[in-house]
Wavefront OBJ file of the C-alpha trace (Angstrom):
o trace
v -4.451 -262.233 -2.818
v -3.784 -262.317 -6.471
v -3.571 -259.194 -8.834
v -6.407 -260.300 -10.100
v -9.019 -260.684 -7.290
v -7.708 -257.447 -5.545
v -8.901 -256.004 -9.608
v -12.274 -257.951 -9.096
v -12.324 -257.152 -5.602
v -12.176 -253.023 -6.499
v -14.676 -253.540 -9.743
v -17.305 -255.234 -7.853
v -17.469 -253.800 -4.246
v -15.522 -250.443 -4.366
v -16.634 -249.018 -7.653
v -19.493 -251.354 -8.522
v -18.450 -251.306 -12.064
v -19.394 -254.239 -14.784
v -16.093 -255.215 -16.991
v -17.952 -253.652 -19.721
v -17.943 -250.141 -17.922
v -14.585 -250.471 -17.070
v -13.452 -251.168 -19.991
v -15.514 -248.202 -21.912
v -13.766 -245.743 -19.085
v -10.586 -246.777 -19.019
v -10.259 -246.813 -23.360
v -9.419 -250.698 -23.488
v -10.859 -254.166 -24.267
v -13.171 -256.037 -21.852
v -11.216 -258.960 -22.592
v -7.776 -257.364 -21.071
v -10.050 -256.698 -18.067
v -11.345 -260.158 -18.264
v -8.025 -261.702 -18.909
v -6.149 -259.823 -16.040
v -8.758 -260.531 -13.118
v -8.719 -264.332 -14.501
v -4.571 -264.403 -14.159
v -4.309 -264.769 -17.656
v -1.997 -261.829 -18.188
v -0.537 -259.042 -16.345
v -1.231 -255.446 -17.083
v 1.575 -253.015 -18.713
v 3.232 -250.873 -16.476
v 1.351 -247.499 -18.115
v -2.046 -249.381 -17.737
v -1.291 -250.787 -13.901
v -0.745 -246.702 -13.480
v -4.553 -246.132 -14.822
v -5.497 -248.678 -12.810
v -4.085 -247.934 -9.812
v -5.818 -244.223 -10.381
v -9.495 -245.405 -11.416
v -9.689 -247.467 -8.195
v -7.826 -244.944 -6.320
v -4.631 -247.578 -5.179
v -1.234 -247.645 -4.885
v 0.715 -250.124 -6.884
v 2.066 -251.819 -3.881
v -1.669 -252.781 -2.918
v -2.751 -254.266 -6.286
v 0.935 -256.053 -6.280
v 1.812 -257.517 -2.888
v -0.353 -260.662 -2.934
v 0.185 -261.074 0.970
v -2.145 -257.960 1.629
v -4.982 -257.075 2.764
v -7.791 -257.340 0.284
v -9.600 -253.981 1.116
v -7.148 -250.749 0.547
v -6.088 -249.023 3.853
v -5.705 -245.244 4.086
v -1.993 -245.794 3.735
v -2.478 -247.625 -0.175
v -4.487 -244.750 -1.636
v -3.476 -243.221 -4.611
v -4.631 -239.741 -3.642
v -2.684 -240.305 -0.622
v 0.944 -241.164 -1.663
v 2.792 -238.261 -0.647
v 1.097 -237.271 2.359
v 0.649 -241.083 3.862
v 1.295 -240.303 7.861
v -2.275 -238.587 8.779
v -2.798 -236.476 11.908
v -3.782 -239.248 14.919
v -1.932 -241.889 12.928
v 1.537 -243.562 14.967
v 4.499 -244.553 13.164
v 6.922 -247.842 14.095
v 10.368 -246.727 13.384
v 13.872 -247.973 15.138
v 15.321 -246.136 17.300
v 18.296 -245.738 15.596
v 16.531 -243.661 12.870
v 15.835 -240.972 15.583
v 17.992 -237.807 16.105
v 16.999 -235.810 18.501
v 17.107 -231.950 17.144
v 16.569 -230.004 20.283
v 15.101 -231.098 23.940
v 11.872 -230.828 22.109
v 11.634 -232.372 18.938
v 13.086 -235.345 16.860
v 13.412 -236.078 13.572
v 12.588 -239.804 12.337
v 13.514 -241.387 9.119
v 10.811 -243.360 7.779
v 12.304 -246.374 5.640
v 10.175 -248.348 2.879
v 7.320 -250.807 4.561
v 7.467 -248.376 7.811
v 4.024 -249.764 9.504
v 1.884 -247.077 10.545
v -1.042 -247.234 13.017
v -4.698 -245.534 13.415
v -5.593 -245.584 17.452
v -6.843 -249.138 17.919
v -4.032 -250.282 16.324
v -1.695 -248.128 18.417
v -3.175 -249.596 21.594
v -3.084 -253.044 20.592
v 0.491 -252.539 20.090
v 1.306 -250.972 22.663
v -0.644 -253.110 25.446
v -0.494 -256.411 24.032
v 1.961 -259.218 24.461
v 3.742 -260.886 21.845
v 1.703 -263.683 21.707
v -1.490 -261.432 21.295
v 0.083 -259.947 18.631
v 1.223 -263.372 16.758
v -2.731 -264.454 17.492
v -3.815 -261.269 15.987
v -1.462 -261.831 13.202
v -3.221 -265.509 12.580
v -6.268 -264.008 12.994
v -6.097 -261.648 10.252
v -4.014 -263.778 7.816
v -6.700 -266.238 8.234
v -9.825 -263.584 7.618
v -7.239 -262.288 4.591
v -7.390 -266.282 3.013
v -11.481 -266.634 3.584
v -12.232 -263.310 1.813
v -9.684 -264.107 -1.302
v -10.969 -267.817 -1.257
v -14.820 -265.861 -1.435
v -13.772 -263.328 -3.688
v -12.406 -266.476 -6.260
v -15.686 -268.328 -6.035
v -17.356 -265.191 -6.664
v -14.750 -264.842 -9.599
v -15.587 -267.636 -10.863
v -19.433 -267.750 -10.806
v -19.104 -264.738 -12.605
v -16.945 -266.131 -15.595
v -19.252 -269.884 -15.368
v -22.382 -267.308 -15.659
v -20.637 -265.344 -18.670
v -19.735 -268.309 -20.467
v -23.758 -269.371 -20.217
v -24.520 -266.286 -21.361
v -22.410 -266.434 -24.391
v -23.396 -269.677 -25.630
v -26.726 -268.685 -25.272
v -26.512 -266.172 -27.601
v -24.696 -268.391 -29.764
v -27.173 -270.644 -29.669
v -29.851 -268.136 -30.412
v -27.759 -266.649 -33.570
v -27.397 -270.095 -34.782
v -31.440 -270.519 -34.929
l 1 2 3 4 5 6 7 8 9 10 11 12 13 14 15 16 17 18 19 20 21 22 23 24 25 26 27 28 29 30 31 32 33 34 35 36 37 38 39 40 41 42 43 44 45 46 47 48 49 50 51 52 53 54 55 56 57 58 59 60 61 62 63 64 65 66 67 68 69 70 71 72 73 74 75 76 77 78 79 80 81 82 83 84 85 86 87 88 89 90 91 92 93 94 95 96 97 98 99 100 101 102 103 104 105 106 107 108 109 110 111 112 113 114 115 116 117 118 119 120 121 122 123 124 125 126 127 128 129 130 131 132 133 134 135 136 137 138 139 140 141 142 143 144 145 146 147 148 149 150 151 152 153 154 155 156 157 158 159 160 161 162 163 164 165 166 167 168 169 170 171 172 173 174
């Protein structure tokens, strides 16, 4: 999912925010908001940092177009130097475990370590490999039916905006 949508995505459903708000909070033009969440442009590193804080995300989630489109716990902002939870389980190889003393071990965690809530745990743990490549299709096909809602949506909105416009056009022409 595009820059954009995930942008859209966060306006609409997380903060429930019109472009017009946005823009008014964050100190820039409705048309940069417009213009990003359309693919137009791309946003400056400094603002992609504001963004990333208003909607409380990291910049890997509004970046990395093959995730999901809702923000785990793991791509919070508020969370990015404390991102391993209590209950959560952590996928590492085991050659980046040293055991300290009979007792305890200490893991590296390298960029893109996956980490797991419960369910996730389990699934991992019990299922086979082909569950897990199912799973996989499963969500990567859920992930391309929200982003291919999310751009109709998109694009209602901007069909509706440009009615609106001429409209008014129309009605400061008369």
């Amino acid at each position: 999912m595009s820059l954009g949508l995930k942008l859209y995505y966060m306006r609409t459903r997380a903060k429930k925010v019109t472009q017009t708000q946005m823009a008014k909070d964050l100190e820039i033009r409705q048309a940069t908001i417009s213009n990003i969440e359309q693919g137009i442009s791309q946003p400056s590193l400094p603002l992609l940092k504001t963004l990333c804080r208003y909607f409380d995300v990291t910049p890997t989630y509004l970046l990395d177009e093959e995730g999901p489109v809702r923000p785990g716990p793991a791509e919070r902002w508020t969370n990015r130097h404390g991102l391993i939870s209590s209950g959560h389980y952590v996928e590492v190889p085991a050659n980046t475990v040293h055991k300290l003393t009979p007792n305890t071990c200490l893991v590296a965690l390298l960029p893109s370590t996956p980490i797991y809530d419960e369910e996730a745990m389990q699934q991992r743990v019990n299922g086979t490999t082909e569950d897990l490549v199912e799973a996989y299709r499963i969500e990567q096909t859920r992930r391309r039916s929200e982003a291919e809602q999310l751009r109709h949506e998109l694009d209602s909105e901007r069909r509706a905006s440009r009615l609106r416009r001429r409209g008014l056009k129309h009605e400061a022409e008369s």
